[in-house]
C-alpha positions in Angstrom: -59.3 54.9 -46.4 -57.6 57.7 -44.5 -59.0 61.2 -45.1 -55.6 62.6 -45.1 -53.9 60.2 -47.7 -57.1 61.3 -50.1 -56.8 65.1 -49.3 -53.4 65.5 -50.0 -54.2 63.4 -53.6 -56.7 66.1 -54.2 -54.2 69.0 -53.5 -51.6 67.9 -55.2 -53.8 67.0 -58.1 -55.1 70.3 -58.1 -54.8 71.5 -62.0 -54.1 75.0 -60.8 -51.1 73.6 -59.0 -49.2 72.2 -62.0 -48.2 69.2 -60.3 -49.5 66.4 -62.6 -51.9 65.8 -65.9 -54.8 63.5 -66.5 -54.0 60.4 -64.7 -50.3 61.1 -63.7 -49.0 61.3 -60.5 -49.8 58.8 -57.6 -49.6 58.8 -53.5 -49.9 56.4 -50.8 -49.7 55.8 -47.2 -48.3 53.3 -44.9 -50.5 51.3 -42.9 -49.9 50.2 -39.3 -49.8 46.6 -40.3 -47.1 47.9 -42.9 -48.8 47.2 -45.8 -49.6 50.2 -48.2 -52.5 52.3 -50.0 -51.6 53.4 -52.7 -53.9 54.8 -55.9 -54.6 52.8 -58.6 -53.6 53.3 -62.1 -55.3 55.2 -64.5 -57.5 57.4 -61.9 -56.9 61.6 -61.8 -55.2 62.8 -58.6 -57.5 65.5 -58.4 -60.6 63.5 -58.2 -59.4 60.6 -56.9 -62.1 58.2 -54.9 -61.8 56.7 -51.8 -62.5 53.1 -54.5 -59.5 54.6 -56.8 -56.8 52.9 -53.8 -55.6 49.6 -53.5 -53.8 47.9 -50.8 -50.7 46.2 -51.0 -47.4 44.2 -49.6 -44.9 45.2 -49.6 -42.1 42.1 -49.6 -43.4 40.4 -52.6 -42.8 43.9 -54.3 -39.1 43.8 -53.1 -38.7 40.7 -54.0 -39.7 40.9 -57.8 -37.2 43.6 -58.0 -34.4 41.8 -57.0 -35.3 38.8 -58.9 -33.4 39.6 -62.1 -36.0 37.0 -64.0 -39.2 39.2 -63.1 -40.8 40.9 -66.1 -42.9 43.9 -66.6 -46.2 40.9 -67.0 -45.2 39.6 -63.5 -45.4 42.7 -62.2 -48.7 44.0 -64.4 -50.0 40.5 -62.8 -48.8 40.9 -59.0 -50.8 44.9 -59.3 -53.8 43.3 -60.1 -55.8 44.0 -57.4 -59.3 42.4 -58.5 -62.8 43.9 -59.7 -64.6 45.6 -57.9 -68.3 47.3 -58.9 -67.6 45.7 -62.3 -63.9 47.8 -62.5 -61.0 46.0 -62.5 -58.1 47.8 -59.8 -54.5 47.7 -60.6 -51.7 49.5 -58.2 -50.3 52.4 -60.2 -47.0 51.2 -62.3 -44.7 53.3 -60.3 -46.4 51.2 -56.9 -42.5 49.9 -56.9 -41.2 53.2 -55.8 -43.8 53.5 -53.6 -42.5 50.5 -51.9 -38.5 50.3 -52.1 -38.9 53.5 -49.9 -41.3 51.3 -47.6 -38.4 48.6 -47.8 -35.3 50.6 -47.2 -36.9 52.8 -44.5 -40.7 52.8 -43.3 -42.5 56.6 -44.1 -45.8 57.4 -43.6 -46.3 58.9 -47.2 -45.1 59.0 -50.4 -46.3 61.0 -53.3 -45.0 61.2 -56.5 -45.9 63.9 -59.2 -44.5 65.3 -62.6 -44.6 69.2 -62.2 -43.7 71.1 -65.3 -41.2 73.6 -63.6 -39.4 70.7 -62.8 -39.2 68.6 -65.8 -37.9 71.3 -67.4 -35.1 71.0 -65.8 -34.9 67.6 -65.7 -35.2 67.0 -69.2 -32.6 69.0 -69.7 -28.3 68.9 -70.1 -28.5 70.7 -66.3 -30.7 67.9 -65.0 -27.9 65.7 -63.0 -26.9 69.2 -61.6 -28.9 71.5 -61.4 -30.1 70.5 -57.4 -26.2 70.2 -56.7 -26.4 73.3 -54.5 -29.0 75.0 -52.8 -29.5 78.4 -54.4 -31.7 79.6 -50.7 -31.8 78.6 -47.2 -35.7 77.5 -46.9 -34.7 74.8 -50.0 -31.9 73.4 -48.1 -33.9 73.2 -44.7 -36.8 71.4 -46.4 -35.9 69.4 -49.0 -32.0 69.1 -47.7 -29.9 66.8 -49.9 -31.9 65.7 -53.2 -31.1 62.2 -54.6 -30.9 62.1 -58.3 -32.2 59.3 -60.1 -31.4 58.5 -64.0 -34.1 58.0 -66.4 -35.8 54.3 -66.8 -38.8 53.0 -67.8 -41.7 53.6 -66.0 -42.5 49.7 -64.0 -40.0 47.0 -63.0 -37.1 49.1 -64.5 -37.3 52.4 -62.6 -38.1 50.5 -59.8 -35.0 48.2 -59.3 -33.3 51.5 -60.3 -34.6 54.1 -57.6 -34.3 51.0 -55.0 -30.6 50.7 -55.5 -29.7 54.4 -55.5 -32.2 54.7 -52.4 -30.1 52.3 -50.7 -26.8 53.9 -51.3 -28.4 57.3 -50.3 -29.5 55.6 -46.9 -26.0 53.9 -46.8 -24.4 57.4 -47.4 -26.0 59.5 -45.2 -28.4 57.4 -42.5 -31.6 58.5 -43.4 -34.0 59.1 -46.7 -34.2 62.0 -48.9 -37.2 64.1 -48.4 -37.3 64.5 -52.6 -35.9 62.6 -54.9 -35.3 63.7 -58.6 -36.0 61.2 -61.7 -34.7 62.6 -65.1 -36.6 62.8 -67.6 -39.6 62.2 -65.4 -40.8 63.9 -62.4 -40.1 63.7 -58.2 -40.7 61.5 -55.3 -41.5 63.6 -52.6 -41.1 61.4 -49.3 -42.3 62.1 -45.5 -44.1 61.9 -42.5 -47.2 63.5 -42.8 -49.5 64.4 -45.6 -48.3 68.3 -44.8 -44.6 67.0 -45.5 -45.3 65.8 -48.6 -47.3 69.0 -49.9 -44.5 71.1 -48.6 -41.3 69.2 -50.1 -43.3 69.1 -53.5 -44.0 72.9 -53.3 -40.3 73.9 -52.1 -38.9 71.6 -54.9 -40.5 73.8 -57.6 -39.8 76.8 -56.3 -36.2 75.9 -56.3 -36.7 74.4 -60.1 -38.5 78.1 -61.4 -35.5 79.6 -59.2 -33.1 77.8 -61.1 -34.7 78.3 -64.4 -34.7 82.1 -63.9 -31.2 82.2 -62.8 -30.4 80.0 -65.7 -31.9 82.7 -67.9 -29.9 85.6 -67.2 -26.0 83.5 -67.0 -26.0 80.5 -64.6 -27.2 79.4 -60.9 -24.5 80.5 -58.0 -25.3 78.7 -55.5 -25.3 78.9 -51.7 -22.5 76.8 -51.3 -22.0 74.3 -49.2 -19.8 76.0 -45.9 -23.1 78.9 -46.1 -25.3 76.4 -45.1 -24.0 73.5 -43.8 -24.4 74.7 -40.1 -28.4 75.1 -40.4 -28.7 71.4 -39.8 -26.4 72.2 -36.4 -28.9 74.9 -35.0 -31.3 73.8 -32.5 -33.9 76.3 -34.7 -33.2 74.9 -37.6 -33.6 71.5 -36.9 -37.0 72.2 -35.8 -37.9 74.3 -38.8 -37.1 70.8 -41.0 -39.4 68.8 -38.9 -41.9 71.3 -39.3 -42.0 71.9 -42.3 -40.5 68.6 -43.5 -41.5 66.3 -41.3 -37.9 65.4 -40.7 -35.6 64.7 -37.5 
């Protein structure tokens, strides 16, 4: 069990933070043989144990989401990672977003949180919207272009869901999103390193309480997208975002 993969649980579970509840949120880590860690259900972020991880494949994952006869028991079943010390381990349910971004693109983490100054947003008529534009220059260099992501049910549902819009999103523009927003739900914060992830989760709600604020007082005006668009040209730029994002 990496010590990184489990500190960055513990930070992003922090209950100062915001980030998740109780036993929301879950992260995991890509191993070298490409298999994954990722934490089991029903254990807090912020206390998480190195025993509170289970390791996983990958393929048969993919495969039950495209096999349009899989249920929510065959996936409940394929989790099922055993007892151990008298406690039965399952994956967490959302282990299936966890590994279509494995599938369409292999990262070294993935974390995936529910923080309240997002959700309001994305529980709200501005969800689908309200990332459209950047409203700053440090959003746009780390979290870049945001995929949105409908509501489903949590499980074999959202999973076959975020897998097809990850694909088209890689399709579109070559590479992964470094956040990707679920309505109704939370974010998917994707990159590669633990520091990544911690910073693409911090800068995406900072640019939710932005929006919120600006919301407040008449409407976001964004950057637009001619403002920005040459940051990802500039030689400092691009180093900024793999800094700070971990991205290319």
């Amino acid at each position: 069990m990496p010590d990184e993969l489990l500190a960055l649980t513990h930070r992003l579970g922090d209950p100062a933070k915001d980030f998740v509840v109780l036993a929301e949120g879950n992260t995991s880590m890509r191993l070298d043989d490409g298999r994954m860690l990722v934490k089991a259900s029903g254990s807090f972020m912020a206390g998480a144990a190195r025993e509170d991880f289970v390791v996983t494949e990958v393929p048969p994952l993919v495969d039950l989401m495209e096999d349009a006869s899989a249920t929510q028991e065959d996936l409940t079943a394929m989790l099922d990672a055993g007892e151990h010390d008298g406690i039965r381990r399952r994956g967490s349910i959302e282990t299936l977003v966890h590994a279509a971004v494995q599938s369409v693109r292999p990262t070294a983490y993935v974390a995936h949180t529910h923080p309240t100054a997002v959700l309001g947003l994305l529980a709200s008529v501005h969800a689908e919207t309200a990332f459209a534009q950047w409203v700053y220059s440090d959003e746009a260099v780390v979290i870049g272009v945001p995929l949105f992501v409908p509501y489903a049910a949590p499980g074999i549902a959202l999973g076959r869901l975020f897998l097809d819009r990850l694909r088209g999103y890689a399709a579109e523009h070559g590479e992964l999103p470094s956040v990707v927003l679920l309505g109704n739900h939370g974010i998917v914060a994707i990159g590669g390193s633990a520091d990544a992830i911690e910073a693409i989760t911090l800068m995406t709600v900072k640019g939710a309480r932005a929006r919120v604020q600006a919301l407040s007082i008449g409407g976001i005006s964004g950057l637009g997208e001619d403002a920005v668009s040459h940051y990802f040209e500039r030689t400092d730029m691009a180093e900024r975002r793999k800094n700070l994002a971990g991205t290319a």
